[in-house]
Z-matrix of the N, CA and C atoms (Angstrom, degrees):
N
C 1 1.443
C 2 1.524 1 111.61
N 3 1.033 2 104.68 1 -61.02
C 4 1.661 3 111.07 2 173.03
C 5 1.611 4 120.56 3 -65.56
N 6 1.440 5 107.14 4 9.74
C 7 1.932 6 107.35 5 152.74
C 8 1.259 7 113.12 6 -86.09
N 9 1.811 8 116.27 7 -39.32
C 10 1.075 9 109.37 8 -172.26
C 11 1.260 10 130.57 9 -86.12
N 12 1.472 11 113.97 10 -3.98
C 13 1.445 12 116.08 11 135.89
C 14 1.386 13 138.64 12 -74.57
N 15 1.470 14 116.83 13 -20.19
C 16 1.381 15 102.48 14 147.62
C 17 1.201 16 129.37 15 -66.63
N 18 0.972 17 126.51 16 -13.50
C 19 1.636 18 131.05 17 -166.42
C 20 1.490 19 119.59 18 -98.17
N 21 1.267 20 94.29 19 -22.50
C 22 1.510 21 116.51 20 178.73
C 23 1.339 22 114.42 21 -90.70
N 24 1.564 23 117.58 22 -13.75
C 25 1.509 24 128.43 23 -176.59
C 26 1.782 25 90.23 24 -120.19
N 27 1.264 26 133.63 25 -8.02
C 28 1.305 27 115.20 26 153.94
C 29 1.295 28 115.96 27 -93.88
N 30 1.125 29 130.39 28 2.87
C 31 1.753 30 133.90 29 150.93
C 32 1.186 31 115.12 30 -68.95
N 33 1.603 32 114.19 31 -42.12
C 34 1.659 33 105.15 32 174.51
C 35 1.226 34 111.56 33 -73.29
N 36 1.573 35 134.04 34 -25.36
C 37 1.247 36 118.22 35 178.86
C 38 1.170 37 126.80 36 -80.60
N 39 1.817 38 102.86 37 -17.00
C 40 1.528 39 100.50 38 174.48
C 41 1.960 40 105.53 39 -67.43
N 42 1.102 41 93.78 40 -29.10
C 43 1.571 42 97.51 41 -153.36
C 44 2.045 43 84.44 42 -59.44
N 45 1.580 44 118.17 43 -68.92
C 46 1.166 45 124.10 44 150.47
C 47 1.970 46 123.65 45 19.28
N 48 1.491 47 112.42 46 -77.34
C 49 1.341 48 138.16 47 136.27
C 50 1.142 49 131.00 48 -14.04
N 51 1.473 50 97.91 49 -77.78
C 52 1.915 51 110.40 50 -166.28
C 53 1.341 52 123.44 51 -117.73
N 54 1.342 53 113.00 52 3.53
C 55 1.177 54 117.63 53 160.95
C 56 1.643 55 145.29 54 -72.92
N 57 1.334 56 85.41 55 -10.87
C 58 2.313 57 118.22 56 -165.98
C 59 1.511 58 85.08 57 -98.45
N 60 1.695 59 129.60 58 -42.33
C 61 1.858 60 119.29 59 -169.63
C 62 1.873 61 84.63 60 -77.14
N 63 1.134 62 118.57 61 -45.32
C 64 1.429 63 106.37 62 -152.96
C 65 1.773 64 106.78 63 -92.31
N 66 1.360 65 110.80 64 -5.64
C 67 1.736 66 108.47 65 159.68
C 68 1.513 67 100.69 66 -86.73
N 69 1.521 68 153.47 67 -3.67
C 70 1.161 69 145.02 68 172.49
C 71 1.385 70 123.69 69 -83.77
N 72 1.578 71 100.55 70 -20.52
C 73 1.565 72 83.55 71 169.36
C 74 2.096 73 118.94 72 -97.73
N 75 1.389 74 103.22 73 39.84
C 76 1.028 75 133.47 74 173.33
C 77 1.053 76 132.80 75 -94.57
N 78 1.605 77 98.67 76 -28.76
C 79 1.766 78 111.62 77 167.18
C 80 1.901 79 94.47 78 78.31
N 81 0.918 80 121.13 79 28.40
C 82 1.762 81 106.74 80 -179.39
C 83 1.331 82 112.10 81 -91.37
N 84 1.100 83 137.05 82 161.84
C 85 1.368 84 137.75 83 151.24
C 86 1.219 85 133.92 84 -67.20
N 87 1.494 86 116.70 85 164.72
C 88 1.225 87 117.20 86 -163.67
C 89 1.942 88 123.44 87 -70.94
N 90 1.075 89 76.71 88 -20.84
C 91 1.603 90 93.65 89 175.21
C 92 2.030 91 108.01 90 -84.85
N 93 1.171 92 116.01 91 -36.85
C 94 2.011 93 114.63 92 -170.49
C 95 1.747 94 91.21 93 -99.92
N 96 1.664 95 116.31 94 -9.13
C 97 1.944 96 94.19 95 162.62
C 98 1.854 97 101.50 96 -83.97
N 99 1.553 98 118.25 97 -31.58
C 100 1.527 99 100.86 98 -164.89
C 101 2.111 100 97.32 99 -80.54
N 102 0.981 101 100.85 100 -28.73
C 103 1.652 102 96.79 101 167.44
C 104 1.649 103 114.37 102 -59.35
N 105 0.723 104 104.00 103 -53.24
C 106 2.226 105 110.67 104 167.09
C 107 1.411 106 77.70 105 -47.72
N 108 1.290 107 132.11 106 -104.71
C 109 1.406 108 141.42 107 -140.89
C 110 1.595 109 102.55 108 -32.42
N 111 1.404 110 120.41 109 -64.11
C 112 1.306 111 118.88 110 -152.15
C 113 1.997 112 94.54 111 -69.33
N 114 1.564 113 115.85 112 -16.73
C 115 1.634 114 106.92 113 -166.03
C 116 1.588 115 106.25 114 -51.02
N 117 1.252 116 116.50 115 -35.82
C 118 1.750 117 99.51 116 -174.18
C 119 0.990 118 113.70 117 -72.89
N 120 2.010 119 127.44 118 -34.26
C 121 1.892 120 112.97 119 -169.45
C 122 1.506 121 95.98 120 -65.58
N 123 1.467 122 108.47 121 -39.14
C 124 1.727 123 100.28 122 173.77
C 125 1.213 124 128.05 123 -25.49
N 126 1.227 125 113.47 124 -93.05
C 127 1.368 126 116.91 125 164.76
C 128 1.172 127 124.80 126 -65.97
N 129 1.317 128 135.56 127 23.78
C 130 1.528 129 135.76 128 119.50
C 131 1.397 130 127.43 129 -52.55
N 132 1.321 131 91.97 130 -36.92
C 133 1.505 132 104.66 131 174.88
C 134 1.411 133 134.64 132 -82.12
N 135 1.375 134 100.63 133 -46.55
C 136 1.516 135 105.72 134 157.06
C 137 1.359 136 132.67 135 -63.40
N 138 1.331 137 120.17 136 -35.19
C 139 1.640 138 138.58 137 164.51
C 140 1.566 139 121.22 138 -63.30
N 141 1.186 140 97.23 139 -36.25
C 142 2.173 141 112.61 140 176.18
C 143 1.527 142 95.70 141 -30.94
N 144 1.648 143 99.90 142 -77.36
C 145 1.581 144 105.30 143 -146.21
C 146 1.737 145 105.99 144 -62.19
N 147 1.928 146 117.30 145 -26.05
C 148 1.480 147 91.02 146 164.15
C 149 1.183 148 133.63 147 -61.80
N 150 1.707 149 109.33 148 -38.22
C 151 1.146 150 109.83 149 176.48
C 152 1.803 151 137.78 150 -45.68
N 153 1.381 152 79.58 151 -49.06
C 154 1.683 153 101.81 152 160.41
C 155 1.330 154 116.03 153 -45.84
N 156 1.309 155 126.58 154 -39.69
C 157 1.351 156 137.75 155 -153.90
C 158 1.696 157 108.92 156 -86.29
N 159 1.552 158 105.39 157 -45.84
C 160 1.212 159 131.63 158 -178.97
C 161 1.795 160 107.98 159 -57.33
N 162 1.092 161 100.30 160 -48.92
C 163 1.460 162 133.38 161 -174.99
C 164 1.943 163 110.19 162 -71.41
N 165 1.123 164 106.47 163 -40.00
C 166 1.943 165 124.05 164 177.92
C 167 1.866 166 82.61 165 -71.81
N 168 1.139 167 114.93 166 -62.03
C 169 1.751 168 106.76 167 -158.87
C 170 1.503 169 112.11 168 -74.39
N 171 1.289 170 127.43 169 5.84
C 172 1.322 171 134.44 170 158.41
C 173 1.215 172 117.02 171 130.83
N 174 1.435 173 108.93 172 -26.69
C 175 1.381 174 107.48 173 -165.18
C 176 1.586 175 135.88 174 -57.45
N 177 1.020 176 121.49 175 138.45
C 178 1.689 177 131.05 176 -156.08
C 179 1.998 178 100.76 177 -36.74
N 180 0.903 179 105.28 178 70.75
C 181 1.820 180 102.71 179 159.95
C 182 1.024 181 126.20 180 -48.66
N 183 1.693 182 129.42 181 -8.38
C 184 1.031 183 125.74 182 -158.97
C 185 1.759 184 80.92 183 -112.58
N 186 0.969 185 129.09 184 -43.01
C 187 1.685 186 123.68 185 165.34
C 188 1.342 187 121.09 186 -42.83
N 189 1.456 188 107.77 187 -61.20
C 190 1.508 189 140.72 188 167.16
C 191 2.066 190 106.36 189 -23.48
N 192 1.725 191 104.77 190 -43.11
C 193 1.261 192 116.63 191 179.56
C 194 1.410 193 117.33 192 -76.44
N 195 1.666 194 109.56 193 -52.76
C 196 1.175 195 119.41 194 -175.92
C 197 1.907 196 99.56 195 -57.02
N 198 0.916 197 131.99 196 -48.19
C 199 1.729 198 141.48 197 -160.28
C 200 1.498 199 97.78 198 -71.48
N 201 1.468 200 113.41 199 -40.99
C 202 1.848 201 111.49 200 -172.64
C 203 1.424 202 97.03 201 -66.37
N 204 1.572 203 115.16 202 -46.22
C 205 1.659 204 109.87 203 -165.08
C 206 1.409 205 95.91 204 -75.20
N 207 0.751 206 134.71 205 -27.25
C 208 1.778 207 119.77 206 -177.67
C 209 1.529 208 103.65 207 -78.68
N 210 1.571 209 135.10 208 -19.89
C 211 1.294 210 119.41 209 179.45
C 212 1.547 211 87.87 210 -103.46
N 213 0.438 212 128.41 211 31.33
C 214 2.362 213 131.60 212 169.62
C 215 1.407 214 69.40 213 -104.69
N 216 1.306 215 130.69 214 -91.79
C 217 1.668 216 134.60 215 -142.65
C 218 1.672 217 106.53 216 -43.63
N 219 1.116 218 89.00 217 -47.49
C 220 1.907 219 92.34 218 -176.58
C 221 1.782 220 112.67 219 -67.12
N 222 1.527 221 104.78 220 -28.69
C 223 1.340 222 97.19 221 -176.88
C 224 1.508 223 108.27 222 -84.05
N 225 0.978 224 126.24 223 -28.83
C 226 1.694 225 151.53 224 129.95
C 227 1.765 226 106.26 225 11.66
N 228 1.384 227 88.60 226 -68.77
C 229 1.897 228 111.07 227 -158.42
C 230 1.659 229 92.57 228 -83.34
N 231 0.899 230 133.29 229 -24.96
C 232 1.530 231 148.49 230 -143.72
C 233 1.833 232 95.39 231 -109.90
N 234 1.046 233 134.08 232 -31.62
C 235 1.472 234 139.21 233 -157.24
C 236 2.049 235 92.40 234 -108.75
N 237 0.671 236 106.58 235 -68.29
C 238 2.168 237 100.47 236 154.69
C 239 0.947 238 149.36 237 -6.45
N 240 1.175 239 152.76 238 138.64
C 241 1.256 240 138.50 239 158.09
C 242 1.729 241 100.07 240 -77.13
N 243 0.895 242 135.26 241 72.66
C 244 1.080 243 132.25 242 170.48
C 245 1.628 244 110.01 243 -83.80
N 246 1.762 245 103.57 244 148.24
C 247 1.772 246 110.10 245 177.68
C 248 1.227 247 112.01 246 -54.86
N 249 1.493 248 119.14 247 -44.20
C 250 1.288 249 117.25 248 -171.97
C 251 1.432 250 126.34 249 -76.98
N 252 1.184 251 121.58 250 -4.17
C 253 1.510 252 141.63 251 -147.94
C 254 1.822 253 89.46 252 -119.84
N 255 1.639 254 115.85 253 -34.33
C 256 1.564 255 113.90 254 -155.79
C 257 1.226 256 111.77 255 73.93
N 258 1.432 257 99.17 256 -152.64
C 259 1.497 258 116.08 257 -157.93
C 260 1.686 259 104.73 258 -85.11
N 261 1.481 260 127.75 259 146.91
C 262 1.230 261 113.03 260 -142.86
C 263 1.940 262 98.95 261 -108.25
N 264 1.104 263 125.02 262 132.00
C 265 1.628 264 120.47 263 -164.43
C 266 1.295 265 84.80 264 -116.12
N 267 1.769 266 91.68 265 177.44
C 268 1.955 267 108.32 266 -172.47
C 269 1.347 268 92.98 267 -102.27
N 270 1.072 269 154.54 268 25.55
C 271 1.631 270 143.43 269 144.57
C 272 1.516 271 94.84 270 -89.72
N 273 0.888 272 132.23 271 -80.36
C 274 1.627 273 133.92 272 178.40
C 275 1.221 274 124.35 273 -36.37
N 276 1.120 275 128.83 274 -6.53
C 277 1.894 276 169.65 275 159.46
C 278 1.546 277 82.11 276 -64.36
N 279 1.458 278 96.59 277 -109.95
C 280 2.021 279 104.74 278 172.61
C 281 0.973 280 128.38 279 -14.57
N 282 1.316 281 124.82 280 -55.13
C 283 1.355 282 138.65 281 -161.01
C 284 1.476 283 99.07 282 -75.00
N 285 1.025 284 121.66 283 -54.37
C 286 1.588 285 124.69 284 -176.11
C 287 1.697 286 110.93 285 -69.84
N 288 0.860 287 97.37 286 -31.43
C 289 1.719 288 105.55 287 169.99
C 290 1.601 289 111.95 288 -68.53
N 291 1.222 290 123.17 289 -42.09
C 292 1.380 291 112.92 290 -170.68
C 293 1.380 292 78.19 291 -100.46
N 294 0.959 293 141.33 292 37.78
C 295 1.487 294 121.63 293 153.22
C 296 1.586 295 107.20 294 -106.86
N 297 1.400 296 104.20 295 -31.64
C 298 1.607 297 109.36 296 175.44
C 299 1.372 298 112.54 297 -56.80
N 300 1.468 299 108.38 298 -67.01
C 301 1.860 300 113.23 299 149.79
C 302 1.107 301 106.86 300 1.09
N 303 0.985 302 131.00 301 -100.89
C 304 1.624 303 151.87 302 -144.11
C 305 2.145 304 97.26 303 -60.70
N 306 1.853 305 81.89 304 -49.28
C 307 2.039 306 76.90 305 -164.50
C 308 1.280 307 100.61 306 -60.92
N 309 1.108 308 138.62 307 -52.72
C 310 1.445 309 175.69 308 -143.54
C 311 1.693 310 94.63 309 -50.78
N 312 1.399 311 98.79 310 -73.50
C 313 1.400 312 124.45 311 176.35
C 314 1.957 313 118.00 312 -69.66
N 315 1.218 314 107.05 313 -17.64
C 316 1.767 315 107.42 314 162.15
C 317 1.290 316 103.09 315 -95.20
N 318 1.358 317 124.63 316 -29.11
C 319 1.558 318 101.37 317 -165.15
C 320 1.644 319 108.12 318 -97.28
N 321 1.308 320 118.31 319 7.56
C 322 1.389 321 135.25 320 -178.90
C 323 1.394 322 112.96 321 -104.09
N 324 1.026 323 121.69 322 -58.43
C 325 1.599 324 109.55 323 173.28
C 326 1.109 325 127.01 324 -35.67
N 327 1.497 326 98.75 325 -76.59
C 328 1.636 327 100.88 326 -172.88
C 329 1.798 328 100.87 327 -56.33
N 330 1.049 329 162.10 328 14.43
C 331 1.051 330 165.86 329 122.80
C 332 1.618 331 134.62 330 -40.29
N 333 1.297 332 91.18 331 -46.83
C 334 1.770 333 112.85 332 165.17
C 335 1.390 334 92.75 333 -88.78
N 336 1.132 335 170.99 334 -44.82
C 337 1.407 336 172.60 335 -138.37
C 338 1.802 337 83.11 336 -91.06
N 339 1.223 338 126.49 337 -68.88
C 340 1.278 339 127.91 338 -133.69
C 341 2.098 340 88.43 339 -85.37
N 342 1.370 341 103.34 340 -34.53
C 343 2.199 342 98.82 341 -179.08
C 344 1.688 343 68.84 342 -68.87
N 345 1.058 344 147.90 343 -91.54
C 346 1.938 345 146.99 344 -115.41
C 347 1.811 346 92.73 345 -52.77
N 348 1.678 347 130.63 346 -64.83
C 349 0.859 348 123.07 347 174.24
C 350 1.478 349 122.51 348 -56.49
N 351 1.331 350 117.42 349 -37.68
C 352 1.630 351 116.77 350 170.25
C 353 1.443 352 123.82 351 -66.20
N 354 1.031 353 114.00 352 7.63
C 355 2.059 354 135.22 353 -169.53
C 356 1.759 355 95.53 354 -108.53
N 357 1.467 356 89.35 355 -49.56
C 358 1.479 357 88.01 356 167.58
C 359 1.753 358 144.66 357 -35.95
């Protein structure tokens, strides 16, 4: 449990890093790169409490983890210039970002849910 919170908080820091060289060759302003930036705690934030919710009524959290880290990975491959992906655009920038959002926030909850009861 406690890898996939490191791992999940060394994705945000990469993102942190390498996201400000690779929103510049975009030409954006200083105001629509810190709006990109803040889109994933966003929807970390907004997404948490379902997750949480999903997770309180029983449902497999331990799935819930495995599925967030695999959509982190994809939003991952998607935010790159990656070969397979091509040449890398500013919707596909976004898109992979609020996808991190979203994984970020399923594969984390039920995670903090599972140390809070194990503290117990």
């Amino acid at each position: 449990m406690s890898m996939t919170v490191f791992f999940a908080f060394f994705g945000l820091a990469f993102l942190d890093v390498g996201l400000g060289p690779h929103l510049k060759t975009f030409n954006l302003s200083v105001i629509v790169t810190g709006v990109i930036f803040m889109t994933a705690p966003i929807l970390y934030a907004l997404t948490a409490p379902i997750w949480g919710w999903l997770v309180d009524r029983g449902h497999a959290g331990r799935i819930m983890i495995v599925v967030g880290n695999l959509v982190c990975v994809t939003g991952m491959v998607l935010i790159g210039p990656v070969p397979i992906v091509g040449k890398s655009h500013l919707w596909l920038t976004i898109l992979a970002i609020v996808i991190l959002g979203i994984g970020f926030a399923c594969s984390q909850v039920p995670v903090f849910r599972d140390m809070l009861m194990t503290a117990r």
